[in-house]
C-alpha positions as CSV (number, residue, x, y, z in Angstrom):
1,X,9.6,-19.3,5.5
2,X,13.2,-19.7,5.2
3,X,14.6,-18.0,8.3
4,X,18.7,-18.9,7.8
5,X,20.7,-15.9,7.4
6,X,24.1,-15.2,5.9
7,X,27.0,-13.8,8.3
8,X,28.2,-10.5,8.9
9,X,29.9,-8.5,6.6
10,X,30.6,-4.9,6.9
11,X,30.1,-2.9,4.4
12,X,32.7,0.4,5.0
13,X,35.7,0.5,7.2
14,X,34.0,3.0,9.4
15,X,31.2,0.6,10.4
16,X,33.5,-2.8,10.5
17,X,35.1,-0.8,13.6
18,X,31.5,-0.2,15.6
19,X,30.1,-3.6,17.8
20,X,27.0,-5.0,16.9
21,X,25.2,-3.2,20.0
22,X,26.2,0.3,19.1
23,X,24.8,-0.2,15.3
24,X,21.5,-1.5,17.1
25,X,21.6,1.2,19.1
26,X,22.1,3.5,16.5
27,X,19.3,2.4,14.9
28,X,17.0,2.6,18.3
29,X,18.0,6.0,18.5
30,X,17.5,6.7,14.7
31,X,13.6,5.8,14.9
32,X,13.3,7.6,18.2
33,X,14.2,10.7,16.7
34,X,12.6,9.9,13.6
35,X,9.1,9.8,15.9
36,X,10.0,12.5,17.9
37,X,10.8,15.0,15.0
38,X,6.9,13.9,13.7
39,X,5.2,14.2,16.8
40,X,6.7,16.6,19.0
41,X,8.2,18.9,16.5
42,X,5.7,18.3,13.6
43,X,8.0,18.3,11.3
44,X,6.6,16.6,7.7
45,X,7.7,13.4,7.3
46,X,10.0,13.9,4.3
47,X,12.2,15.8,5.5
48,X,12.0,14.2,8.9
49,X,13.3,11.2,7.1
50,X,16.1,12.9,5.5
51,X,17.5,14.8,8.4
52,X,17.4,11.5,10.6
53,X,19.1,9.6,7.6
54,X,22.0,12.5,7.1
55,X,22.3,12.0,11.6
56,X,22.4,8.4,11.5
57,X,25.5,8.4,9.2
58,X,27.2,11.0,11.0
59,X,27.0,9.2,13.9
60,X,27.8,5.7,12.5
61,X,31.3,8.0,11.1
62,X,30.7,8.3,7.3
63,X,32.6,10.8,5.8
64,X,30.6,14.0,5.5
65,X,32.1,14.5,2.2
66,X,30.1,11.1,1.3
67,X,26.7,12.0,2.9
68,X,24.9,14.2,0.2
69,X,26.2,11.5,-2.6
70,X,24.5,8.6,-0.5
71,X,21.3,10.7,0.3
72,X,21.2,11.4,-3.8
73,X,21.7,7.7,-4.8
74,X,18.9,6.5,-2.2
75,X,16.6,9.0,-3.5
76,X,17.2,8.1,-7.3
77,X,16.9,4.6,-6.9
78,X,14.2,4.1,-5.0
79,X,11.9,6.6,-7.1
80,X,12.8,5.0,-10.3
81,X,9.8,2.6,-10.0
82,X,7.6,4.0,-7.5
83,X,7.2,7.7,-9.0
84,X,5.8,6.5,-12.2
85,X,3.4,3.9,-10.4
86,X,2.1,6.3,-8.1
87,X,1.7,9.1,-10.3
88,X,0.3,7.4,-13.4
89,X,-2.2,5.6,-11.0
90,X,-3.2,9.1,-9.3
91,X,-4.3,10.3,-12.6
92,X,-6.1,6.7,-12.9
93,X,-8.3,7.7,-10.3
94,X,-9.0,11.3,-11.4
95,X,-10.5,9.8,-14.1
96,X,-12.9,7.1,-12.1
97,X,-13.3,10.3,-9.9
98,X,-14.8,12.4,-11.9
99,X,-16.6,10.4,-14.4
100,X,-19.1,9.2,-11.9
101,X,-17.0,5.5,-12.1
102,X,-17.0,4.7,-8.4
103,X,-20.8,5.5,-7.9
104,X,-22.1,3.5,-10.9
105,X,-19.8,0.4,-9.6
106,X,-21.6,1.2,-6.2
107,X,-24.9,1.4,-7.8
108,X,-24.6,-1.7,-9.9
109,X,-23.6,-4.2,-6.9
110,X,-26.1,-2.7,-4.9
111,X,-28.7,-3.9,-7.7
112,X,-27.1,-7.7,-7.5
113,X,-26.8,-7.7,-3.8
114,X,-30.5,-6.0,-3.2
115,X,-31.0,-4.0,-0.1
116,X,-31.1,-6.6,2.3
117,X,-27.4,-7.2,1.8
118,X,-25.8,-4.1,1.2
119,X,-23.1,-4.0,3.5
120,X,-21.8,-6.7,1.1
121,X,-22.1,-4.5,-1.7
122,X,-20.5,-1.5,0.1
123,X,-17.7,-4.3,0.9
124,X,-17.1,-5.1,-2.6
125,X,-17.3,-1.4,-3.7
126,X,-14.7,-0.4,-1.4
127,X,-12.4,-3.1,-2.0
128,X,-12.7,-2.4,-5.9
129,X,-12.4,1.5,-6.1
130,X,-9.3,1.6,-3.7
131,X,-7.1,0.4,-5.7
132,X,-6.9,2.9,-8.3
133,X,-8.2,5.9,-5.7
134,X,-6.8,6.6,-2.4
135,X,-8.6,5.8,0.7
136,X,-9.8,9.3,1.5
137,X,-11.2,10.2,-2.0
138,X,-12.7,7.1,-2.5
139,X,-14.6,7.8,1.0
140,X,-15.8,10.9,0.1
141,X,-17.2,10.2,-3.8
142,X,-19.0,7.0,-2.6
143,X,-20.4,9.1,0.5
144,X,-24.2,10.6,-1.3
145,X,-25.1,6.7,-2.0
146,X,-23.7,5.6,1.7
147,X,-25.8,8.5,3.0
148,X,-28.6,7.6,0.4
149,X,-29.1,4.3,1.6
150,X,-29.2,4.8,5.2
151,X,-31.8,7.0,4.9
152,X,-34.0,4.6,2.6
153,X,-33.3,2.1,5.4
154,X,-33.5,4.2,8.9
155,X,-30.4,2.0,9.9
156,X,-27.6,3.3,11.0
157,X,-24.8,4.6,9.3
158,X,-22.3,2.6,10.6
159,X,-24.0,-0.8,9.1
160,X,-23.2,0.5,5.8
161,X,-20.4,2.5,6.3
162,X,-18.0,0.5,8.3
163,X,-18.1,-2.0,5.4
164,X,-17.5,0.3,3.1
165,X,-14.0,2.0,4.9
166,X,-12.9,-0.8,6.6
167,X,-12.7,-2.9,2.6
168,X,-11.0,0.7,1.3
169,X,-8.3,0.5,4.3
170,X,-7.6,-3.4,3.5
171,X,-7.2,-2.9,-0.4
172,X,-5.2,0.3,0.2
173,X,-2.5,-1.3,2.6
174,X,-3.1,-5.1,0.9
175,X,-3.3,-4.9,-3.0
176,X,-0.9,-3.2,-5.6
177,X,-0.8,-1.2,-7.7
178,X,-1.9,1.1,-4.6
179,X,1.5,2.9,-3.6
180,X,1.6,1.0,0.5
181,X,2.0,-2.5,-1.3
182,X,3.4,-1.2,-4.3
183,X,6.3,0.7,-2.8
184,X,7.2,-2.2,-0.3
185,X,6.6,-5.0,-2.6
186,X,9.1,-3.6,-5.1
187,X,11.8,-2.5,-1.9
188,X,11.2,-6.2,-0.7
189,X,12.0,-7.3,-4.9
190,X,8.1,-9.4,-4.8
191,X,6.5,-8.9,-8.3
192,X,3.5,-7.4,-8.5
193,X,1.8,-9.8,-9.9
194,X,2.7,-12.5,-7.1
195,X,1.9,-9.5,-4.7
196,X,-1.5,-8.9,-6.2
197,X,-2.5,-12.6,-5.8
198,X,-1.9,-12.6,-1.8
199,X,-2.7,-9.1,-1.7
200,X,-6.3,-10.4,-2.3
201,X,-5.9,-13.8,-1.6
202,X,-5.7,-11.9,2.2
203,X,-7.2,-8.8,2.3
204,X,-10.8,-10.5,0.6
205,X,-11.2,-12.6,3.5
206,X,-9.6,-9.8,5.9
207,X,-12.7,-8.0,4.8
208,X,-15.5,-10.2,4.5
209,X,-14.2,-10.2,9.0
210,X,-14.1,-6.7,9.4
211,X,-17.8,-6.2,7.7
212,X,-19.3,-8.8,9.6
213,X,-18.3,-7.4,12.5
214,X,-19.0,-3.7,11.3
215,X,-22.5,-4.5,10.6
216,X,-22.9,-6.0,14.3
217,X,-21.4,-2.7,15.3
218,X,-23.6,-0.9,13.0
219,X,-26.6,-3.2,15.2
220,X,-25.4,-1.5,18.4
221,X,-24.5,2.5,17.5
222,X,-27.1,4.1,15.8
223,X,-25.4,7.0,13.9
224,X,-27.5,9.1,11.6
225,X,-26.7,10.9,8.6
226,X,-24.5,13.8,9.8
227,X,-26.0,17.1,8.3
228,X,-24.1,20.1,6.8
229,X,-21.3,18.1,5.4
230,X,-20.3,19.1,1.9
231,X,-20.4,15.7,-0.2
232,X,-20.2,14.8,-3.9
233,X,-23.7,14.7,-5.8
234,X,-25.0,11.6,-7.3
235,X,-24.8,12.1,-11.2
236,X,-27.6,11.6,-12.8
237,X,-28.3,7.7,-14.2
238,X,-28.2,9.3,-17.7
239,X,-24.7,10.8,-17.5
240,X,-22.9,7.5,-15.8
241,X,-20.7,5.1,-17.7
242,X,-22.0,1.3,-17.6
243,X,-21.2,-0.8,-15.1
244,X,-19.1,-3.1,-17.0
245,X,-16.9,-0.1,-18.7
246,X,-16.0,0.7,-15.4
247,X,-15.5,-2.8,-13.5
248,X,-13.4,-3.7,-17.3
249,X,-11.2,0.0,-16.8
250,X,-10.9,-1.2,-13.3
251,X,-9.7,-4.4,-13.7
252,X,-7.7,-4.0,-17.1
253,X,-4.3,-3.2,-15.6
254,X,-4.4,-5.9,-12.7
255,X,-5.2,-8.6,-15.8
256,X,-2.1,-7.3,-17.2
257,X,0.1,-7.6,-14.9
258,X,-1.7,-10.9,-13.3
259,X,-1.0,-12.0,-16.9
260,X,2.7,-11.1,-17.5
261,X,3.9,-12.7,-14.3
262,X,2.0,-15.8,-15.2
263,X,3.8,-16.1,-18.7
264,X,7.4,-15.2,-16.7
265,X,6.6,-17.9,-14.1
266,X,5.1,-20.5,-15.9
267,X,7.0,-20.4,-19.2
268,X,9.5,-18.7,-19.1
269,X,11.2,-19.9,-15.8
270,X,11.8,-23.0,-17.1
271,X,15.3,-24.6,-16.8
272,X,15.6,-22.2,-14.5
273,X,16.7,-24.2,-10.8
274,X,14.7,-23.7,-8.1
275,X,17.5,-23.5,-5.7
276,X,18.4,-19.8,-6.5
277,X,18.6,-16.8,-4.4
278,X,15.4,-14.3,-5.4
279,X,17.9,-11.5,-7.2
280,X,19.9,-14.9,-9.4
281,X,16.3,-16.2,-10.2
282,X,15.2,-12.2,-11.7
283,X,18.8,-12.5,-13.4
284,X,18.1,-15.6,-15.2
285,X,14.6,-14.8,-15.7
286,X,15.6,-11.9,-17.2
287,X,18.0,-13.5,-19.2
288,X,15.3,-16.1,-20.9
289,X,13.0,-13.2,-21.8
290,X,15.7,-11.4,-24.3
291,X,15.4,-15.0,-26.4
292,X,11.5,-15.3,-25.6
293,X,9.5,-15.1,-28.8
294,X,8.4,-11.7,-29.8
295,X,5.0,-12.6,-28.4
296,X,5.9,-13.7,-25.1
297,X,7.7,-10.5,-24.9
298,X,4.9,-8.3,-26.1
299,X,2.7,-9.7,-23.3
300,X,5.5,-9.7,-20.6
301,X,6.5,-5.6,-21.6
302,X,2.3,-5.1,-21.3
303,X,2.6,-7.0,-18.1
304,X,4.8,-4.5,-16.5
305,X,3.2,-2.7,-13.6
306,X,4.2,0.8,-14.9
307,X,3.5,-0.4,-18.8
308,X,-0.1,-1.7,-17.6
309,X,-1.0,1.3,-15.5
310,X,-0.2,3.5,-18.5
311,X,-2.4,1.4,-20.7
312,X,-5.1,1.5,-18.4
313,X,-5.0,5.2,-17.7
314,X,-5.0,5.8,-21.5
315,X,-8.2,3.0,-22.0
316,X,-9.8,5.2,-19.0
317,X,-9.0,8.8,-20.2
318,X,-10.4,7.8,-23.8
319,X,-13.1,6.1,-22.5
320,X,-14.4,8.3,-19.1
321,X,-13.2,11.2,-21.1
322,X,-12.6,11.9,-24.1
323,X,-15.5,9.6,-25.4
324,X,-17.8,11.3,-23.1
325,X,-17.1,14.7,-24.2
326,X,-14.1,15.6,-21.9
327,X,-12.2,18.1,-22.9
328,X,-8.6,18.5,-23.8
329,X,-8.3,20.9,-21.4
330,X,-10.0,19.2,-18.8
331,X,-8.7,16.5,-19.2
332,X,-5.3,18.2,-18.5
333,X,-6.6,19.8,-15.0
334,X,-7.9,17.0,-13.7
335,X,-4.0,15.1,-14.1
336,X,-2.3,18.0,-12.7
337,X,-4.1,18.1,-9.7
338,X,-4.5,14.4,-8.7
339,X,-0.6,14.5,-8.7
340,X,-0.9,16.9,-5.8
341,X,-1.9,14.2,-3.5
342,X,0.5,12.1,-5.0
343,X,3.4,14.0,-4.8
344,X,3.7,13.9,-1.2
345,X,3.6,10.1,-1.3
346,X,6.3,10.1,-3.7
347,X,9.0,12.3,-1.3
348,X,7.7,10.2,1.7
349,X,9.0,6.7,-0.3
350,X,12.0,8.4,-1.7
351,X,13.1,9.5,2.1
352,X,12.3,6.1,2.7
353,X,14.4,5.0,0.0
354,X,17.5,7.4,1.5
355,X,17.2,5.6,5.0
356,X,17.6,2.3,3.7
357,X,21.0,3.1,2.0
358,X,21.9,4.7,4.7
359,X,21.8,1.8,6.5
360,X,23.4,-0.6,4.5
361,X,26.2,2.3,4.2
362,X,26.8,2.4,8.3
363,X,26.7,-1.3,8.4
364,X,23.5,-1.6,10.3
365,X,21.5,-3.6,8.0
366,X,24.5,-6.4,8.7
367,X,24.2,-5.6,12.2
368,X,20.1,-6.5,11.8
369,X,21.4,-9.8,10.1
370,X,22.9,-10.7,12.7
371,X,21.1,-10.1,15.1
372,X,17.5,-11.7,13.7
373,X,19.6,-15.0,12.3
374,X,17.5,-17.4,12.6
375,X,15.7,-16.6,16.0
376,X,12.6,-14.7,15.0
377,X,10.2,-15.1,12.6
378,X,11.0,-12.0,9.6
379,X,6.9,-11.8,9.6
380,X,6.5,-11.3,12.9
381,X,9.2,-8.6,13.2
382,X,7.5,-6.6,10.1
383,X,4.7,-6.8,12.1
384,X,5.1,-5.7,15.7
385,X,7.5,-2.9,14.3
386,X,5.0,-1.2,11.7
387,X,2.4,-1.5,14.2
388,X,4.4,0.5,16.9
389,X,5.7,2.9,14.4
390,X,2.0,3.6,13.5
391,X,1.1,3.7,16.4
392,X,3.3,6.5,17.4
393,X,3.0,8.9,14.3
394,X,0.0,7.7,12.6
395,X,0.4,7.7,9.4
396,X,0.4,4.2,7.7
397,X,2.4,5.4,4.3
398,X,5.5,6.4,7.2
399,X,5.2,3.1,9.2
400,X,5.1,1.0,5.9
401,X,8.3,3.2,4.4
402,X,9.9,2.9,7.7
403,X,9.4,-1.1,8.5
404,X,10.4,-1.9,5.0
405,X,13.8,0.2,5.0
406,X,14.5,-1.9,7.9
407,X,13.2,-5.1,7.6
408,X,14.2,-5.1,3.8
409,X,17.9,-4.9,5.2
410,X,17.2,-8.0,7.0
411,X,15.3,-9.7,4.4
412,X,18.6,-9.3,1.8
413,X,20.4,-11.3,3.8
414,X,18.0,-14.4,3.8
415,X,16.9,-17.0,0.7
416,X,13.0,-16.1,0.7
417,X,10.7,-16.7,-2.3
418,X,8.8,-14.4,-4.1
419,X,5.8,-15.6,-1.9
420,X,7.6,-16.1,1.2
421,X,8.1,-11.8,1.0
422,X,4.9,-11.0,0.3
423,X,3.7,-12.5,3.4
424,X,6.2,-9.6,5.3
425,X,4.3,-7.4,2.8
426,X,1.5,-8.2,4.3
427,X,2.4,-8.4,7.8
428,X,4.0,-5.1,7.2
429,X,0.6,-3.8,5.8
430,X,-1.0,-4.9,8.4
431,X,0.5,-3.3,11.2
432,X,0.3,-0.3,9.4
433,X,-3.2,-0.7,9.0
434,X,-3.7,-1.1,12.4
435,X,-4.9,1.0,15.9
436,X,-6.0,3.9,13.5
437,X,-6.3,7.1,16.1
438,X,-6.3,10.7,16.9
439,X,-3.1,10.6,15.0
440,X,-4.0,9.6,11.5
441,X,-5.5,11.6,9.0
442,X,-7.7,8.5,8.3
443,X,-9.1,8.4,11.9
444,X,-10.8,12.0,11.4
445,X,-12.4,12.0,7.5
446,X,-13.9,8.4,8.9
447,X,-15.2,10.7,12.0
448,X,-16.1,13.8,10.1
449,X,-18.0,11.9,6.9
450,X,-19.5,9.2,9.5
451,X,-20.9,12.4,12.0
452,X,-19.4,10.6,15.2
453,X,-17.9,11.9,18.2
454,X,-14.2,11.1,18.9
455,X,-15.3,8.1,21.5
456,X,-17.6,6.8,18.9
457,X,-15.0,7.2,16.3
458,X,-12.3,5.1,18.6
459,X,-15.3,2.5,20.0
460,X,-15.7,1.8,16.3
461,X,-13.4,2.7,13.7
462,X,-10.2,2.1,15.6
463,X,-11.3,-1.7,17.2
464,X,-12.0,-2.1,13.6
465,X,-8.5,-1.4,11.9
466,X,-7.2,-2.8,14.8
467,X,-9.0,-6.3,13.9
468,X,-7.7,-5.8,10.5
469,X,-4.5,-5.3,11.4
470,X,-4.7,-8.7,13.4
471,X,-6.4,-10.7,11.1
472,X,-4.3,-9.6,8.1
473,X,-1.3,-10.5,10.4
474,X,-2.8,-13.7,11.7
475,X,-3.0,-14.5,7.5
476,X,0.2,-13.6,6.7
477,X,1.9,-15.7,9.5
478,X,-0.3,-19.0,8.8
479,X,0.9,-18.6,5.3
480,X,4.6,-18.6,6.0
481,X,3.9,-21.8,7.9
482,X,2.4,-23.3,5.3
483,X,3.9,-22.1,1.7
């Protein structure tokens, strides 16, 4: 990975007049607050964002006059992309959700695997349905065959489940069009596409690991069905789409997009040098498109994440809806309420979007630049700093928005491929993913569905993210090395 950086150069007259140290110290103190205003003061993390963004630049002397403009513009831009991805895909998995989607997939790889290997199934099934459902839903609607299968088996619980979760919390933090990736992918400029391939090309292998080492956990804690717990109900076989509707919903809008970035990469970047910056190779890639032929544009507009999500949302509402007797109406409550969820996500990534401006505005993104030329590795530092912002606050969407504001900043300065990024995707990913405890969301459905205490929950589920935190890491720095 290319690790050269450009120099300095300040970016307002207020911050030329501040030293390197006090703009590193700024941003020490910046993230301090930023955790202490989550932790101590439980404030959300939206506007804990903002008001540590609106500090930052008082202290680093931007005009106050300038401060609500600057917030504005961060918001904007950074929500331009990521609302439409996150919401379109929310409504994505409303559909999966509530067609009985994510059970039949379970169902149908638990018939090709057979009983004796259905951790591998539950593997698969988890790393397929999270990518168009968040973690915690997808958890929950997969739960009655989970809890089905353990009591066929008298094994325990964990054997299964750990599989299960531990694939969901991979493809969550490692593949796009999930908002994690998603949202730092597109800060970091990485097409999707590109993304999608080490997304997977990582996280598979990450969790093939994790499951293996689940199922020897699974071996040692014997954890039985938890009773009272309100889960979904297994449809009936009768009123479940096919197996192959749902895998072909599922993987329509990753084809897409796998297949527009191939046709931008492979014909039309050529004459295109090799020697350009990432933003001057878009430009000119770009610039080849407008004179493609109309069919190479057709596939490359279809090959837009936004563009494919929408096409595979409408294929899915036709086809787990409408075709199945959903109606209009329904159809309309079940969109409006998956972008509950998903609203939330949205403000987080917009804050994040205002803390990054804010730091190229008070001249500590140079500041970073200079102070990572060339002496550490850009993968590394996404990684030890998601892991601790993690960590601390626990949520993995506020470590990922967090590490990318600031490791973007130093990323800009560099000359790193499209590939050479989504390793720090990854890395960052990773450390989000990571040392999942009593302070993330995550740590307690896994404790409440799975019936453990709070030790058991720790012995298991947070040595496992941990492990999946490493090994994704320990993927994403080999292939920096290598690439």
């Amino acid at each position: 990975m290319a690790s050269m950086l450009s120099s300095f150069s300040p970016l307002l007259a207020q911050a030329s007049d501040h030293s390197l140290s006090f703009l590193l110290t700024l941003l020490g103190g910046a993230v301090a607050v930023l955790l202490i205003l989550i932790i101590v003061c439980r404030l959300q993390a939206f506007l804990a964002l903002l008001i540590v963004s609106a500090l930052t630049a008082i202290v680093a002397g931007v005009p106050l006059t300038d401060i609500p403009g600057i917030i504005q513009n961060g918001m904007g831009s950074n929500l331009g992309f990521i609302a439409v991805i996150i919401g379109i895909g929310a409504i994505f998995g409303a559909m999966l959700e509530h067609s009985g989607g994510a059970q039949r997939l379970a169902q149908g790889l638990l018939k090709i695997f057979g009983e004796k290997r259905a951790p591998w199934a539950m593997l698969l099934t988890g790393f397929i349905v999270s990518i168009p459902v968040f973690f915690d839903v997808g958890l929950v609607i997969v739960s009655s065959i989970l809890f089905s299968l353990t009591k066929k088996t008298g094994k325990s619980l964990l054997y299964f489940g750990l599989p299960l979760a531990a694939a969901m919390a991979t493809t969550h933090a490692f593949v796009p069009p999930t908002p994690g990736p998603a949202y730092v992918a597109y800060d970091l400029g990485v097409d999707m596409g590109t993304m999608i391939l080490v997304g997977i090309a990582i996280g598979l292998p990450t969790s093939i690991i994790a499951t293996i080492i689940g199922m020897k956990m699974g071996n040692k804690m014997f954890i039985p069905v938890p009773k009272a717990l309100d889960i979904v109900e297994e449809k009936e076989e009768k009123d479940l789409p096919s197996f192959g509707l749902v895998a072909g919903i599922i993987a329509l809008p990753i084809l897409l997009i796998l297949l527009g970035t191939g046709i931008e990469r492979f014909v039309l970047s050529r004459g295109i040098s090799e020697g350009l910056s990432l933003g001057d190779y878009n430009a000119a890639l770009a610039e080849n498109l407008r004179t493609a032929p109309i069919f190479y544009q057709v596939l490359t507009f279809c090959g837009k994440p936004m563009v494919a999500l929408m096409i595979g949302t409408i294929v899915a509402m036709l086809f787990l809806g409408i075709f199945r007797g959903v109606g209009r109406e329904k159809l309309l409550d079940l969109a409006t309420k998956s972008l509950g969820p998903a609203g939330i996500i949205i403000l987080i990534t917009g804050a994040g979007g205002v803390f990054k401006t804010i730091l190229k505005e008070t001249g500590i993104a140079d500041a970073l630049a200079t102070a990572f030329s060339g002496s550490f590795s850009l993968v590394v530092v996404a990684f030890l700093l998601a892991t601790v912002i993690r960590i601390a606050q626990g949520s993995a969407t506020v470590a990922m928005v967090t590490t990318s504001a600031i490791v973007g900043e130093i990323a800009a300065y560099g000359t790193y491929s499209a590939l050479d990024l989504a390793f720090v995707v990854i890395a960052i990913a990773s450390g989000a993913t990571a040392v999942s405890h009593v302070n993330d969301s995550g740590f307690w459905i896994v404790n409440r569905y799975y019936g453990m205490t709070v030790k058991d929950t720790l012995k298991s589920w947070t040595v496992l993210t941990t492990i999946i935190g490493l090994v994704g890491f320990g993927f994403a720095f080999i292939g920096s090395k290598i690439f």
